[in-house]
N, C-alpha and C positions, 0 to 999 in steps of 0.2 A: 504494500500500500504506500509504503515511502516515495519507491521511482511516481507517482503517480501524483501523491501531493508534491514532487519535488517538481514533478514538468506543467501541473499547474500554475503553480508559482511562477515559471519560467514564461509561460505564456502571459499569463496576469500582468508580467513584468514590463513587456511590451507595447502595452495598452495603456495609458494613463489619461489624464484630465487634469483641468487645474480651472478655479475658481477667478473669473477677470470681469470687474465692474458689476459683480451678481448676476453674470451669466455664466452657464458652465460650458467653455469650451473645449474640444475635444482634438484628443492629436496622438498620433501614433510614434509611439518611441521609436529606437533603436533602429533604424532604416536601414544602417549595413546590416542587420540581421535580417532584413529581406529580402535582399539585393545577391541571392545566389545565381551562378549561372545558370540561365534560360531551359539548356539544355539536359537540365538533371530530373532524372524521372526514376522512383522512389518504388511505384508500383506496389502500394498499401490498398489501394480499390482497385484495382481491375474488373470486378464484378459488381461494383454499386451500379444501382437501377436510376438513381436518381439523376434528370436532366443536369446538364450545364445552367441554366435558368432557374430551376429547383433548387442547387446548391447555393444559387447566388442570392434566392429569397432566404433563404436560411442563414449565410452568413448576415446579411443585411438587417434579419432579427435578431441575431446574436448579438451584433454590434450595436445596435439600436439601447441594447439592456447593459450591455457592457461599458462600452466607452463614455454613455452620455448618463450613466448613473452615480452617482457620490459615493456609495454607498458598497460595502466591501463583504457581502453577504454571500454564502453560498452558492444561491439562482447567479448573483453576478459572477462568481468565479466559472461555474459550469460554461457561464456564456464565453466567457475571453477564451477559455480551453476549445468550444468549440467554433470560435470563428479562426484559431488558428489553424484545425483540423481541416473544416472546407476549405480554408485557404490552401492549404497541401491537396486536397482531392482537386480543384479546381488548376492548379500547378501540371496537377499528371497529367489533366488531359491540355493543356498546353495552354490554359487561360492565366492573367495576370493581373496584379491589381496596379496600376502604378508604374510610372517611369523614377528610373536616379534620375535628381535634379528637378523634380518635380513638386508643388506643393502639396501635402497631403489633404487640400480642399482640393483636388483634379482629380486627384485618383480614381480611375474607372477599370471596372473589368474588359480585358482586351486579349487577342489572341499574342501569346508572348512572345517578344522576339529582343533582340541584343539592347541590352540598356531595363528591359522590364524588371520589376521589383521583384520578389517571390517569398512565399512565408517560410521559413523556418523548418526543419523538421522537427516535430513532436512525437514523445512516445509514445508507443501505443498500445492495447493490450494484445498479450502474445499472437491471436487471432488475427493481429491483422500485420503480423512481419513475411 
């Protein structure tokens, strides 16, 4: 259960907020941490059912609960762990969130290619190595 609270953490860690004029705005840490080469394919779902579209509703409600909430509650840890996971399934199949040099207000999902951001690898449970 450690490796699992430990790669939570790790993901959560990438995600932050911060408090400006009584609004809460929202931004993504650690950008060399996503900024792996284009060409790396991981091969953790090869068998998920879920569209490219589907995962991207998904990450977009994780983040929704994640990034833009205060509050450091379980629901919100489960969210940050899984918008980095879609982010990895959306990766394999060759989608991107983000260019280097780019503000993190642009950032759109796009087919990846040289200079594209990419999430992190996270651990996973043994089922899916």
């Amino acid at each position: 259960m450690k490796q699992y609270n430990e790669a939570g953490r790790a993901a959560c860690s990438y995600l932050a907020g911060w408090i400006v004029d009584g609004w809460r705005s929202a931004t993504i840490l650690a950008i060399a941490a996503f900024s792996q080469p284009a060409s790396a394919q991981t091969g953790h779902f090869p068998h998920a059912r879920e569209t490219n579209e589907q995962l991207i509703a998904l990450y977009d409600k994780a983040a929704d609960l994640c990034v833009r909430n205060p509050h450091r509650d379980v629901e919100v840890a489960v969210a940050c762990q899984s918008m980095a996971i879609y982010g990895m399934a959306l990766n394999e199949r060759g989608m991107c969130r983000g260019k280097q040099d780019e503000a993190n207000a642009f950032h759109k999902w796009h087919e990846c290619e040289a200079g594209s951001m990419r999430f992190p690898e996270v651990e996973l449970p043994a089922s899916f190595r």
